[in-house]
C-alpha positions in Angstrom: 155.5 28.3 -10.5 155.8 25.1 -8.6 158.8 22.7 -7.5 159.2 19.9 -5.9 162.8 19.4 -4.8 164.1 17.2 -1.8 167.7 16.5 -2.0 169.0 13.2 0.4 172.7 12.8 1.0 173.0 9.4 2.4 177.0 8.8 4.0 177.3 5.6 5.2 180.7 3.5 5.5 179.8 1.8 2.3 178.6 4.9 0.3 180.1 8.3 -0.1 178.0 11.1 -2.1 179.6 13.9 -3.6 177.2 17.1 -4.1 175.9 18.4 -7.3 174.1 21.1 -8.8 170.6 20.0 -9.7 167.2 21.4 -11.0 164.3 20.8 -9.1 161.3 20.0 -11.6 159.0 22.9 -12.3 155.1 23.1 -12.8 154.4 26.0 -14.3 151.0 27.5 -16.2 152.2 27.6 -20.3 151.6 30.2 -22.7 148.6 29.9 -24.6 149.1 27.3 -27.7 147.2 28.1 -31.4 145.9 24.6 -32.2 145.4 26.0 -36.2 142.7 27.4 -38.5 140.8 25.3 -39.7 137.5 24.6 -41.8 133.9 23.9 -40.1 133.9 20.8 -42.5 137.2 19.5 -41.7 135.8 19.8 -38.0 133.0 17.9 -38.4 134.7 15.3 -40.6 137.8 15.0 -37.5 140.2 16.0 -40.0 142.7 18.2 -37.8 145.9 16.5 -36.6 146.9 16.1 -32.9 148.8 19.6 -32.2 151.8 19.5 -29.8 150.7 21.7 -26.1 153.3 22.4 -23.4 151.5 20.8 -20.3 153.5 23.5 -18.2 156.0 20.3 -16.6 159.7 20.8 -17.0 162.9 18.8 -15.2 166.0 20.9 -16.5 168.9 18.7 -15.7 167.2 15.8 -15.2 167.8 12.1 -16.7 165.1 9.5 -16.2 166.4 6.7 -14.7 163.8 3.7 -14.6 164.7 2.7 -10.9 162.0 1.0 -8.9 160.6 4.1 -7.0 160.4 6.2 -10.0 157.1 7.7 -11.4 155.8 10.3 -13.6 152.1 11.1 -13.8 150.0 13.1 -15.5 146.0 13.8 -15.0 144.0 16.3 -17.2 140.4 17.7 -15.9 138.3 20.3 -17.7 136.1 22.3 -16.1 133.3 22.6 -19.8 134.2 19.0 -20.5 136.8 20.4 -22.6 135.1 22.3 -25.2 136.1 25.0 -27.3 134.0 28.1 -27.2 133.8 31.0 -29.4 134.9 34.4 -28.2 131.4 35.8 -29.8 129.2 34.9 -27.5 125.8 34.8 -30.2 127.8 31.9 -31.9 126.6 29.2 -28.8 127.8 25.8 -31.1 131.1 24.4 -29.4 133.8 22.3 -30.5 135.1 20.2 -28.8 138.9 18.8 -28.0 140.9 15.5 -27.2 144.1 14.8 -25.6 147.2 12.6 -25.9 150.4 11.6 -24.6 151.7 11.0 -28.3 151.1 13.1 -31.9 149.8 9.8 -33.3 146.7 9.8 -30.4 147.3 5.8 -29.6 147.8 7.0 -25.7 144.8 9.2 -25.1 143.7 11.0 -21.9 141.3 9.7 -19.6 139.8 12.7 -18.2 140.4 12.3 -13.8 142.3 9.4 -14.8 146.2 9.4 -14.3 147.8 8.7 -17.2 151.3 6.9 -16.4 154.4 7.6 -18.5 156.6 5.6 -15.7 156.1 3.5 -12.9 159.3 2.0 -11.6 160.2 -1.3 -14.2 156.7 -2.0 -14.7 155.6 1.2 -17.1 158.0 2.4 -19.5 156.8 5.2 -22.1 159.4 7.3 -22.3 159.7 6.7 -25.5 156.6 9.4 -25.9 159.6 12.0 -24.0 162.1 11.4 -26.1 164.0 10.2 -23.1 163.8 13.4 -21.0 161.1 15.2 -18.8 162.5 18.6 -20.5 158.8 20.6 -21.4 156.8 18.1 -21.5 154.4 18.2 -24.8 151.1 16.9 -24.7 149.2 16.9 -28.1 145.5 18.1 -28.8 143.2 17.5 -31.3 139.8 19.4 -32.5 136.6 18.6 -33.5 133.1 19.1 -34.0 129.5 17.0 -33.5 128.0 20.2 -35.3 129.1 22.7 -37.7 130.7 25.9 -35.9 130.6 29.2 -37.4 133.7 31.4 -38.0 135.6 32.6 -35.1 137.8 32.6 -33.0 137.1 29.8 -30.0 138.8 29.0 -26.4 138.9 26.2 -24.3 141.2 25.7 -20.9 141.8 22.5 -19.0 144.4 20.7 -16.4 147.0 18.9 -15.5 147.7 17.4 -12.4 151.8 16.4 -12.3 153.0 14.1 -10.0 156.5 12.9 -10.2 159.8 11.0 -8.7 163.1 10.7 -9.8 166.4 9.3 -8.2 169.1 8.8 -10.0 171.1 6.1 -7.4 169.4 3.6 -5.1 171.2 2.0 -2.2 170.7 -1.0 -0.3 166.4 -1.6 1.0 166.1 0.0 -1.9 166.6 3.8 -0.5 167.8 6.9 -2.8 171.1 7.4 -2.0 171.2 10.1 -5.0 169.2 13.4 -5.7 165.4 12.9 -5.1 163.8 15.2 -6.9 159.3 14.3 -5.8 156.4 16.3 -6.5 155.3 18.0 -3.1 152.1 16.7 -1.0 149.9 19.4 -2.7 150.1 17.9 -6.1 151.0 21.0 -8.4 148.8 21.6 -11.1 149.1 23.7 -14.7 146.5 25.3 -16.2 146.8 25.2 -20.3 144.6 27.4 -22.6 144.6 26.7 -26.2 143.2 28.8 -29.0 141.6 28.2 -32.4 140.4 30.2 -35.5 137.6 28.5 -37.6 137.2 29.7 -41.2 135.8 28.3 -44.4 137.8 27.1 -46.8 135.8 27.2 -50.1 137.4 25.3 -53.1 139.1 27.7 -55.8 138.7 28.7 -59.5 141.2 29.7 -62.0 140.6 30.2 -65.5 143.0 30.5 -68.5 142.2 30.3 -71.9 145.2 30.2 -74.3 145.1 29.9 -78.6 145.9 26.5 -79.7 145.3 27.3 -83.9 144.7 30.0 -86.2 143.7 29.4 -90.4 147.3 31.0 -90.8 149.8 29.5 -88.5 148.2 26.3 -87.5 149.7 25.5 -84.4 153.1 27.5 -84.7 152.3 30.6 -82.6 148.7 30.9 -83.4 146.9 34.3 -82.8 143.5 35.1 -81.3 141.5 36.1 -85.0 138.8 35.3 -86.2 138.5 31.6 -87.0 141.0 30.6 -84.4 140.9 27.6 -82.1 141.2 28.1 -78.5 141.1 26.3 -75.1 140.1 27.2 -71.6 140.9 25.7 -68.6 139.2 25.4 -65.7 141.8 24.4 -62.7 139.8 23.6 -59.4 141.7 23.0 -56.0 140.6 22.1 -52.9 142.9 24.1 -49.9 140.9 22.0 -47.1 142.0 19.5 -45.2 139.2 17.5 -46.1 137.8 16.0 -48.6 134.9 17.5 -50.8 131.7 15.5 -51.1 130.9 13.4 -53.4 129.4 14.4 -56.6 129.1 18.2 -55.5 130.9 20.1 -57.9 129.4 21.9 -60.9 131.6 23.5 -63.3 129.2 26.1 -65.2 131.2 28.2 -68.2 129.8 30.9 -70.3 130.4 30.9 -73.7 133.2 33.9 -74.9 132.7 36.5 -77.0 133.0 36.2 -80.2 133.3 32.9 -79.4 131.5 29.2 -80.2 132.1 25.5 -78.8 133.9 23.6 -81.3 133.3 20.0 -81.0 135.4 19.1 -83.0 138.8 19.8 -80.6 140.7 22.5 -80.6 142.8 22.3 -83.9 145.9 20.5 -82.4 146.2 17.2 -83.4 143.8 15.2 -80.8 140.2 15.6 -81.6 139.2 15.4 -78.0 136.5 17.9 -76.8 136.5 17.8 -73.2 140.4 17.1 -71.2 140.9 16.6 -68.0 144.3 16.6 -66.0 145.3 16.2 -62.5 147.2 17.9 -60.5 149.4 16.9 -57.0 148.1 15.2 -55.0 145.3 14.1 -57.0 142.2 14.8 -56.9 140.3 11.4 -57.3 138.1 13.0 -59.8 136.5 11.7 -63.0 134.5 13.7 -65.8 132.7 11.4 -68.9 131.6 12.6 -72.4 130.7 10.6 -74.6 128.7 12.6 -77.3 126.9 16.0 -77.7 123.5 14.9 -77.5 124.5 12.3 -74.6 122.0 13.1 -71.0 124.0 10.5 -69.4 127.3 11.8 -69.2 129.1 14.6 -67.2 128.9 17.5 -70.1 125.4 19.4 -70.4 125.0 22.4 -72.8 122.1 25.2 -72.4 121.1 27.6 -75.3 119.1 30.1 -72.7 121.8 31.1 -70.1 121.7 27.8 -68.1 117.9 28.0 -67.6 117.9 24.4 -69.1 120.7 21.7 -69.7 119.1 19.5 -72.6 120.3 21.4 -75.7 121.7 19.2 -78.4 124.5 21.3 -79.9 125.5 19.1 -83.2 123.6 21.2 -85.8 123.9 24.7 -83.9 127.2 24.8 -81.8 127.3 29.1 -82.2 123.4 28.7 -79.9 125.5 27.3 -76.9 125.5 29.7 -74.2 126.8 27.9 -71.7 128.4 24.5 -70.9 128.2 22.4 -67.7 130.8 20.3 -66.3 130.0 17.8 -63.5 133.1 16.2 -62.2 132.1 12.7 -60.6 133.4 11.6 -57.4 135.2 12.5 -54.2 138.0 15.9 -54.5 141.0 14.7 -51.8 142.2 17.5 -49.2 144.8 19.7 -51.0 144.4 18.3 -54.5 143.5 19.9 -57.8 141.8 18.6 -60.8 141.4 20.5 -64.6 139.3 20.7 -66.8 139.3 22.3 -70.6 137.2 22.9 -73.7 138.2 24.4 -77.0 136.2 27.3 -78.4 136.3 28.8 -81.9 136.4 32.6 -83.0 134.5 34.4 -85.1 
């Protein structure tokens, strides 16, 4: 740990000190910080937030006073150009990191650069302290110019702290307080952050649930033969990111027992294909227009999915398959639904 702690007593006929405890300022090397797990796509895209660090500076007991004099500074170097590298050392694609003074990155690092928080009158961002030098947080962010592969990945770098707080000036401008400066050798923490990569493939449910049956209608209907069901296929997206464009395909195979029924699902709408959103939504969009249609989002196959141009009007029971192309972008975290009814025979 390092300190930097001068205390002045100035007694003069027209000032008088008392003593007081004080804590000297501390540099100090942190624990190791998990920035998160995230995605090789939400890398790439620069999805991940900026992740609080402790930058290893810490004044206990004192209160910033913005006297002319006064400075805190801060100056980050990396050794690797402040990459993150995997811990298996066949996986030799890096990511790669940036840092802050603020969670919102509008006060970035410049790498050898000082970065001033306060200079006397003139600089005032304290603001990004919450007032206080008490553990100083710097904030991280990771990223990717190519995809990474799962892992877990490293990176280290510095920061140089210099610093000077008085809490009472006298007359020339002289601390007649508690001086607490950083010392000639300027102390420096070393901070090591960690990060897990993993994919983060978008999700299936299915549930399929009777909707009619020739004997109850809709009031409790039972799964017999000549019933009307519908199945739902709920998609969500756990990533952080969005999904591309245009890149889903929903593929479902027919049930047993079971045929397409194009005509809806018993229940008073008609509607063959639903779709419903979930929260946040998804952004997605599915069209279906008719059976026979090779424009719209809704393909059926007769052979397994070998071929999507069956027309199923005159033979719905020859469907094997039915293929659902949702159109559009899926947002980080949403879900999107999508059902057709089927009936039993």
């Amino acid at each position: 740990m390092r300190t930097g702690f001068t205390r002045l007593l100035i007694a003069t006929a027209a000032f008088a000190m008392p003593s007081s405890a004080w804590a000297a300022c501390t540099v100090a090397d942190p624990a190791s910080t998990a920035l998160g797990t995230f995605s090789p796509n939400a890398l790439l895209g620069g999805a991940p937030p900026y992740v609080p660090v402790l930058g290893g500076f810490d004044c206990p007991a004192t209160t910033i006073s913005l006297l002319s004099g006064n400075f805190l500074r801060a100056t980050v170097t990396s050794a690797d150009g402040f990459k993150l590298t995997s811990t298996n050392p066949l996986n030799t694609v890096t990511a790669k990191y940036v840092i802050a003074a603020d969670g919102a990155g509008a006060n970035p690092f410049t790498a050898g650069t000082p970065f001033v928080y306060m200079n006397g009158t003139l600089v005032n961002l304290l603001g990004l302290l919450g007032g206080s030098a008490r553990n100083v947080k710097v904030y991280v962010r990771p990223s990717s110019a190519a995809a990474v592969a799962p892992g877990t990945y490293k990176g280290n770098f510095k920061i140089a702290w210099e610093w000077r707080f008085c809490d009472l000036l006298g007359a020339l401008g002289l601390c007649v307080g508690t001086l607490d400066a950083s010392p000639t050798t300027i102390p420096v923490a070393n901070v090591a952050v960690t990060m897990i990569v993993t994919a983060k493939p978008f999700t299936v449910s299915i549930v399929t649930h009777t909707t009619w049956d020739p004997q109850s209608t809709t009031g409790n209907p039972r799964a017999i033969p000549g019933s009307k069901q519908r199945t739902t296929i709920t998609l969500t997206n756990p990533d952080i990111i969005a999904i591309d464009a245009n890149s889903l395909n929903i593929v479902l195979p027919t049930p047993n027992r079971g045929a397409v029924a194009l005509d809806g699902d018993g229940t008073a709408s008609p509607t063959f294909v639903k779709t419903a959103e979930g929260s946040p939504a998804s952004s997605l969009a599915v069209t279906y227009s008719t059976p026979a249609s090779t424009t719209d989002d809704v393909d059926f196959s007769e052979n397994g999915g070998t071929s999507w141009t069956y027309d199923p009007t005159t033979t719905p029971k020859a469907v094997t398959n039915v293929r659902v192309r949702p159109r559009g972008t899926m947002a980080a975290g949403s879900s999107f639904s999508v059902s057709l009814p089927y009936v039993l025979f």
